[in-house]
C-alpha positions as CSV (number, residue, x, y, z in Angstrom):
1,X,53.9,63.0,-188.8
2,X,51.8,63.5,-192.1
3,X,50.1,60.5,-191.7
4,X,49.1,60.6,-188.1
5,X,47.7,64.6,-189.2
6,X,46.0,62.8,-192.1
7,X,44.4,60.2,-189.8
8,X,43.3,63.1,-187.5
9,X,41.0,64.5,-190.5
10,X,39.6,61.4,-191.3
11,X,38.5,60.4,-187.9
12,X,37.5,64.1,-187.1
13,X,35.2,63.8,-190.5
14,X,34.0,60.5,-189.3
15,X,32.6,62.1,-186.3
16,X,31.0,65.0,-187.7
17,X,29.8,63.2,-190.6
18,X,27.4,61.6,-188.2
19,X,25.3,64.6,-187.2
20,X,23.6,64.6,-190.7
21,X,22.2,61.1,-189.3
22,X,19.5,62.9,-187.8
23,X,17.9,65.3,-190.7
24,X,18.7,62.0,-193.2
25,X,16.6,59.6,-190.9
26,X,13.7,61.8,-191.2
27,X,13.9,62.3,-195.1
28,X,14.5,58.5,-194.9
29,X,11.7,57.4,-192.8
30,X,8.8,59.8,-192.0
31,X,7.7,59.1,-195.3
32,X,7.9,55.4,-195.0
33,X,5.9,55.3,-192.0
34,X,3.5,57.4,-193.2
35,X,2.6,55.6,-196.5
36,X,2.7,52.0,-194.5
37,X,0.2,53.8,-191.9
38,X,-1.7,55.0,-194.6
39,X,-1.6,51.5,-196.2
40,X,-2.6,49.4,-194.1
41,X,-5.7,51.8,-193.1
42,X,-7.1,51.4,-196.2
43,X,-6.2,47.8,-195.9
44,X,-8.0,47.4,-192.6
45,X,-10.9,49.4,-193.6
46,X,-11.8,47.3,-196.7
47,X,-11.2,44.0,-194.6
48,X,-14.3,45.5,-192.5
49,X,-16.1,46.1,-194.9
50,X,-15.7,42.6,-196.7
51,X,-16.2,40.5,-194.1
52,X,-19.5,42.5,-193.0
53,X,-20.8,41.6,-196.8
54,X,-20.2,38.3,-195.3
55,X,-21.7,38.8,-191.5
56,X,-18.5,38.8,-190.0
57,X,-17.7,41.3,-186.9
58,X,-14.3,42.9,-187.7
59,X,-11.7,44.5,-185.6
60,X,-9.6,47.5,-185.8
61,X,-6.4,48.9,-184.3
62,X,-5.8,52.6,-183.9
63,X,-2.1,53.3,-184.3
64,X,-1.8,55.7,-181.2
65,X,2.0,56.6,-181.4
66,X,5.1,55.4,-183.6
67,X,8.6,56.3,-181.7
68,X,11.9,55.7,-183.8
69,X,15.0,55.5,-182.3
70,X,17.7,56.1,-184.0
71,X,21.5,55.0,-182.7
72,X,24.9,55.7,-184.6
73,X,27.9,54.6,-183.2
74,X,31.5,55.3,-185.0
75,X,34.2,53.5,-184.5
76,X,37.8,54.0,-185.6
77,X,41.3,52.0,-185.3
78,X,44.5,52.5,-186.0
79,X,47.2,49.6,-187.1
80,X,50.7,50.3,-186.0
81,X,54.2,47.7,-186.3
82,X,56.6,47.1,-184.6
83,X,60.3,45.3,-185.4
84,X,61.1,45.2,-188.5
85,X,59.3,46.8,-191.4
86,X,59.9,43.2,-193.5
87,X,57.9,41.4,-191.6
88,X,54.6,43.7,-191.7
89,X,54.9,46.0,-194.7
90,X,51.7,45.6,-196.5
91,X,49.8,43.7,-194.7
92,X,48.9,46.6,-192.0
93,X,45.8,49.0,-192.7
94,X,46.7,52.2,-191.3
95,X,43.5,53.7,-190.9
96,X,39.8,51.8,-190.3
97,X,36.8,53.7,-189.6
98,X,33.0,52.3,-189.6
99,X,29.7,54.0,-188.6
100,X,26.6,51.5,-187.3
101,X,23.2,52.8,-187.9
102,X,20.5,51.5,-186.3
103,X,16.6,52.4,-186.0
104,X,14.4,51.1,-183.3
105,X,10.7,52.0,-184.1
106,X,8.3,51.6,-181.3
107,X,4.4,51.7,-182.9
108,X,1.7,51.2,-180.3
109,X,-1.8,50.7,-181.1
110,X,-5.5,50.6,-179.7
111,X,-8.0,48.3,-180.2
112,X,-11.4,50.5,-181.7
113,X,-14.0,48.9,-179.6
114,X,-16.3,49.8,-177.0
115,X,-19.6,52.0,-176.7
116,X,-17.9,55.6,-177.4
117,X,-16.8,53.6,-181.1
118,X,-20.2,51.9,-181.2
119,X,-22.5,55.4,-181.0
120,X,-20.5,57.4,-183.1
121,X,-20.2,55.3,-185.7
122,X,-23.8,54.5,-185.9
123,X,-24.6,58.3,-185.6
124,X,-25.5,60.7,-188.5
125,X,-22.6,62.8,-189.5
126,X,-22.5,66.1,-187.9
127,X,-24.0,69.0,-190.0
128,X,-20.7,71.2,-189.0
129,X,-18.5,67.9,-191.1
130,X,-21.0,68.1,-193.7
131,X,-21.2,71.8,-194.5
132,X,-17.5,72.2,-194.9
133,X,-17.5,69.2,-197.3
134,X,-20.1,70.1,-199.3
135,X,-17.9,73.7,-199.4
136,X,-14.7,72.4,-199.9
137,X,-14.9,69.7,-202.1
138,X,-14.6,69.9,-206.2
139,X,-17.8,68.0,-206.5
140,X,-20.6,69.1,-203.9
141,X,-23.0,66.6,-205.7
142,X,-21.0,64.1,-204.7
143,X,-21.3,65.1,-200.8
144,X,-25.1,65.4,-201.1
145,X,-25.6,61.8,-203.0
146,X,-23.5,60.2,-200.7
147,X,-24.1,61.3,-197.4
148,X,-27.7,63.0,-197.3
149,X,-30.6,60.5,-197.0
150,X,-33.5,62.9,-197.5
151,X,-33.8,66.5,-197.4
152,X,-36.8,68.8,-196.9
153,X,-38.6,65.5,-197.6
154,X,-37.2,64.8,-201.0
155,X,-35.6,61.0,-200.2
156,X,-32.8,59.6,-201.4
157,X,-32.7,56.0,-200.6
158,X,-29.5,53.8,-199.6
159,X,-31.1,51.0,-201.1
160,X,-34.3,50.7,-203.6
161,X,-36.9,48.2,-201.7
162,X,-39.9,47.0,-203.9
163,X,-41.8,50.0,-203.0
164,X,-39.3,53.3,-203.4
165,X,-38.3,54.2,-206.5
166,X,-35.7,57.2,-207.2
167,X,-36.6,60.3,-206.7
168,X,-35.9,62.8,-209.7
169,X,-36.2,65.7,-207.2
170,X,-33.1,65.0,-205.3
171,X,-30.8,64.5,-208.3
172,X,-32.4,68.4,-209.0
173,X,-31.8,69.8,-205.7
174,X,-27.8,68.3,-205.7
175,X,-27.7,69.7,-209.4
176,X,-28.8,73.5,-208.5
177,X,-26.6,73.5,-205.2
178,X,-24.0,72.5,-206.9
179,X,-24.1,74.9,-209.4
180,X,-24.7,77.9,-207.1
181,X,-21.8,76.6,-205.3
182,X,-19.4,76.5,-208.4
183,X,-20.6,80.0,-209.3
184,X,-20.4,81.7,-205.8
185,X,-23.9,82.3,-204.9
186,X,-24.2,79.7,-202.4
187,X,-22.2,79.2,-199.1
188,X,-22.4,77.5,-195.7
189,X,-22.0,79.9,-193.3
190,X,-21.8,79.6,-189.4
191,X,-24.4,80.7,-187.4
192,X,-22.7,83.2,-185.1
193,X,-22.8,82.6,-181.4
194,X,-23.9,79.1,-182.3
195,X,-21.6,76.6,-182.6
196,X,-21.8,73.8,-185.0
197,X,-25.4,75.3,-186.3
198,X,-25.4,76.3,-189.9
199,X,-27.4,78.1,-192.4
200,X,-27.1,78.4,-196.3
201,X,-26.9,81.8,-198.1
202,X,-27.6,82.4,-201.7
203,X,-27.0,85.7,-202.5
204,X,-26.7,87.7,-205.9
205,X,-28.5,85.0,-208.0
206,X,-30.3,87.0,-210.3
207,X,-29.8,87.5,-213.0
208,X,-28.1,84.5,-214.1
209,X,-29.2,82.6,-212.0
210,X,-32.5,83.4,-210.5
211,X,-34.5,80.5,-212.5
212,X,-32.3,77.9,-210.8
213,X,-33.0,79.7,-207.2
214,X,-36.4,79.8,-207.7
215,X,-36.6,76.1,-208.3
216,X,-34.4,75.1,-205.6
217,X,-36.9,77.0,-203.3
218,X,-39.6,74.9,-204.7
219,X,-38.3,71.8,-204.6
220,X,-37.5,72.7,-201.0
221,X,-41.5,74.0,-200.8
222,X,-40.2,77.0,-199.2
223,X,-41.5,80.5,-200.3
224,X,-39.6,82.2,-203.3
225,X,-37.6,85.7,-203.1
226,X,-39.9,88.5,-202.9
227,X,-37.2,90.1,-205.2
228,X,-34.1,89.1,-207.4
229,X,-32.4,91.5,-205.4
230,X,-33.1,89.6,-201.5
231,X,-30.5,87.3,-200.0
232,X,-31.8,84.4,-198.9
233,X,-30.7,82.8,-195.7
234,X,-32.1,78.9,-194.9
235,X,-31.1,77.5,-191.1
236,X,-30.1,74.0,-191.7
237,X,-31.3,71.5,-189.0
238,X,-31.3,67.4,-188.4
239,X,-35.1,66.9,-189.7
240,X,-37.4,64.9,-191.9
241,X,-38.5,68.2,-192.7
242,X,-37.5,72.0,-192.1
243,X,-40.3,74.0,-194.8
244,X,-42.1,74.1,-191.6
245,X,-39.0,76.6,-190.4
246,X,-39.0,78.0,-193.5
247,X,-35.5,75.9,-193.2
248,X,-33.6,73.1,-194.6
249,X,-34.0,69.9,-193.1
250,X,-31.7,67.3,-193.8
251,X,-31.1,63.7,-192.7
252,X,-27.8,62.6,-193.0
253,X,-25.8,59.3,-193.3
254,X,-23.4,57.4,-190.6
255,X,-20.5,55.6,-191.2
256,X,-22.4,52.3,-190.9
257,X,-24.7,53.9,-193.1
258,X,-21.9,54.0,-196.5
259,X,-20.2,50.3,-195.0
260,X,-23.5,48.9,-195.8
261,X,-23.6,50.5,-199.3
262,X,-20.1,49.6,-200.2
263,X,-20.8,46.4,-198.7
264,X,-23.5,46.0,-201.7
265,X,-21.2,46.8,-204.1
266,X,-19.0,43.7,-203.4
267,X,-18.2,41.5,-206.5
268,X,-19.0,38.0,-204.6
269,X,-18.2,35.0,-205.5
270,X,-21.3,32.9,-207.0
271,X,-19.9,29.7,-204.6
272,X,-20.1,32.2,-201.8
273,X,-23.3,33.5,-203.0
274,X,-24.7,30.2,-203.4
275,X,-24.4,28.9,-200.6
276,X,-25.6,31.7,-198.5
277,X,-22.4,32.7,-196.8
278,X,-22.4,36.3,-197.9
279,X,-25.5,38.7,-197.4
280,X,-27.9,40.0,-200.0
281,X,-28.6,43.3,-200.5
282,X,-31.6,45.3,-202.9
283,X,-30.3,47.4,-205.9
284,X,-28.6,50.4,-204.8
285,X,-30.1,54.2,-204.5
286,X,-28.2,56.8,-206.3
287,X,-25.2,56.8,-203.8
288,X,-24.1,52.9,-204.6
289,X,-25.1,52.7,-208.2
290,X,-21.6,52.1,-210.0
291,X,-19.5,51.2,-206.9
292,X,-17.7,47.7,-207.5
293,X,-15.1,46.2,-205.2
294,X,-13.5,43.5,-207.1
295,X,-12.9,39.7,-206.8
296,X,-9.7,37.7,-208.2
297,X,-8.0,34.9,-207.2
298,X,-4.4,36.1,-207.7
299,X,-2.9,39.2,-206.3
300,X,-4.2,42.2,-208.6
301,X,-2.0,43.9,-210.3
302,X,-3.0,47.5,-210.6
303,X,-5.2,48.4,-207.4
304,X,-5.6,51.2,-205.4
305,X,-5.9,49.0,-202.4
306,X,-6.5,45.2,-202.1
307,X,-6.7,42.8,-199.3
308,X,-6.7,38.5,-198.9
309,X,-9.9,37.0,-197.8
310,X,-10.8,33.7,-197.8
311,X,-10.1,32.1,-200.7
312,X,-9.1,35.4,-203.2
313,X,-8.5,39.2,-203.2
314,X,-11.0,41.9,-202.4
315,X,-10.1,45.2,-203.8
316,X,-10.7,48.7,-205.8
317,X,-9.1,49.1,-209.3
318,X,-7.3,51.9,-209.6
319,X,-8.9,53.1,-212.5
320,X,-12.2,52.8,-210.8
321,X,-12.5,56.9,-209.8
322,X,-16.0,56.5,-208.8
323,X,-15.3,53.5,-206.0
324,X,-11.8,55.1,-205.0
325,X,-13.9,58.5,-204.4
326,X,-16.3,56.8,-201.9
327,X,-13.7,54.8,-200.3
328,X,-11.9,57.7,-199.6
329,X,-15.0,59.6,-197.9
330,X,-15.6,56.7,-196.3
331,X,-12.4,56.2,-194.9
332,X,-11.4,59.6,-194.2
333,X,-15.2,59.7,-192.1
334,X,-14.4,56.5,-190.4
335,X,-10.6,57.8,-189.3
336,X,-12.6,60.9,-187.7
337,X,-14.6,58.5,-186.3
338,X,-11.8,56.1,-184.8
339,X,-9.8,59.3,-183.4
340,X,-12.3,60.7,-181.5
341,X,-13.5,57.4,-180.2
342,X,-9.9,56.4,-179.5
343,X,-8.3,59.6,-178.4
344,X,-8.9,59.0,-174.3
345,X,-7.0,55.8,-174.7
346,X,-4.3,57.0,-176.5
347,X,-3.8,59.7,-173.5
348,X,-4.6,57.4,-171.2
């Protein structure tokens, strides 16, 4: 009788065991999914970008869903003789039990192709994405290097063809906004009852700050604060030129737009070079100088993300903070990108 009540407890805490399954498999895998996602993103992203250093087209796949199904069966026995206890004693197990887990993942996936992908990736990037970067970020510089071609008509070149030459007044104008920004004075603010429109307001610069104001409005060629003591409110626009406005107009970058300048930063190799399979690219503006995507012919070791080509590996070192921080603007601008052109597939 004890040992059937014993049995009873076992098998009872078999069952019940199970329904931690549930809250384990997501500790277990959410995680896993998500870095191997996030993985292979990067992976796929740099692949593009390698093979259009080598006039390639590339292709991408969305990952529109992942589904895991998770089954847990439990089974239990029992051994039981009969006759004589001689001829069985020891050899019996009175009690088995076993639990089977199994996980069934379905992913699906969309290809990224077609006009909707083609036009917003070659478009500029909204003004409404770049505002809250350039006011959320730890380095608004950064933002305005990368991703504003000219502003106000102060250029600042992808690339530096014989005739351009870097323009010391942009590196200004991303130093004093920056600044204002780390010290409050400057924000991005909404234009009510306009959606996606946006003006910039500096406002209780002076003292401390009403030399670097003053200059900014300058270099803008927009008319100075009558006072120290006005707030000054600049519409932003998408324009060669917004003085005109008494504004700020910017051109901005595209996705293409930063593939091509991580394209030029690729470390090729000089057979590839040679012999013309890769495509040449002029000496970066300020938004490629120091970007380097790596060459070796053995797996790297330390990389923050790497993928075979040809005959080697591409990839980013993972000490390299300035390559990994434009990689991961890039790729977190080109996932925006792939959502929105992908999103009425997925629900499809």
């Amino acid at each position: 009788m004890t040992r059937w009540f014993v049995t009873a407890l076992l098998l009872t805490g078999l069952l019940t065991g199970c329904t931690v399954v549930g809250p384990s498999a997501v500790r277990n895998g959410r995680l896993a999914y998500n870095q191997a996602i996030n993985e292979t993103n990067n992976q796929q992203m740099l692949l593009a970008v390698v093979q259009n250093r080598y006039d390639e087209t590339a292709s991408l796949l969305a990952v529109a869903s992942v589904t895991a199904n998770v089954t847990v069966t439990a089974s239990s026995g029992v051994q039981l003789g009969f006759g004589d206890s001689d001829n069985y004693q020891g050899n019996l197990v009175p009690f088995s039990a076993g639990a089977v887990y199994e996980e069934n993942p379905t992913i699906s996936y969309v290809p990224v192709a077609g006009a909707r992908y083609a036009e917003k990736i070659s478009s500029p990037v909204p003004v409404s994405m770049f505002a809250k970067l350039s006011a959320t970020i730890a380095d608004p510089g950064f933002v305005y290097e990368a991703l504003v071609s000219s502003v106000n008509g102060i250029r600042n070149p992808d690339f530096l063809f014989p005739a351009d030459r870097p323009e010391p007044g942009f590196a200004r104008f991303a130093e004093i906004m920056t600044l204002l920004t780390h010290a409050h004075r400057l924000h991005w603010v909404e234009t009510p009852g306009e959606p996606g429109a946006f003006s910039i307001v500096i406002h209780d610069y002076a003292p401390d700050y009403a030399a670097e104001t003053r200059e900014l409005m300058s270099l803008l060629s927009l008319p100075g604060p009558t006072d120290d003591l006005s707030e000054l409110i600049l519409p932003v626009s998408l324009a060669l030129d917004g003085s005109d406005s008494s504004g700020v107009g910017i051109t901005l970058r595209s996705v293409i737009d930063l593939v091509e300048i991580l394209s030029a930063a690729i470390e090729v190799p000089h057979e590839d070079r040679q012999s013309g399979l890769t495509a040449s690219y002029p000496p970066p503006g300020r938004a490629g100088n120091g970007l380097r995507v790596r060459f070796s012919q053995e797996r790297p070791d330390a990389s923050s993300v790497a993928v075979p080509y040809r005959d080697g590996w591409y990839f980013i070192a993972e000490t390299d903070q300035g390559t990994k921080r434009f990689f991961r603007l890039l790729s977190a601008l080109w996932s925006v990108t792939i959502a929105d052109s992908t999103s009425h597939m997925a629900n499809a």
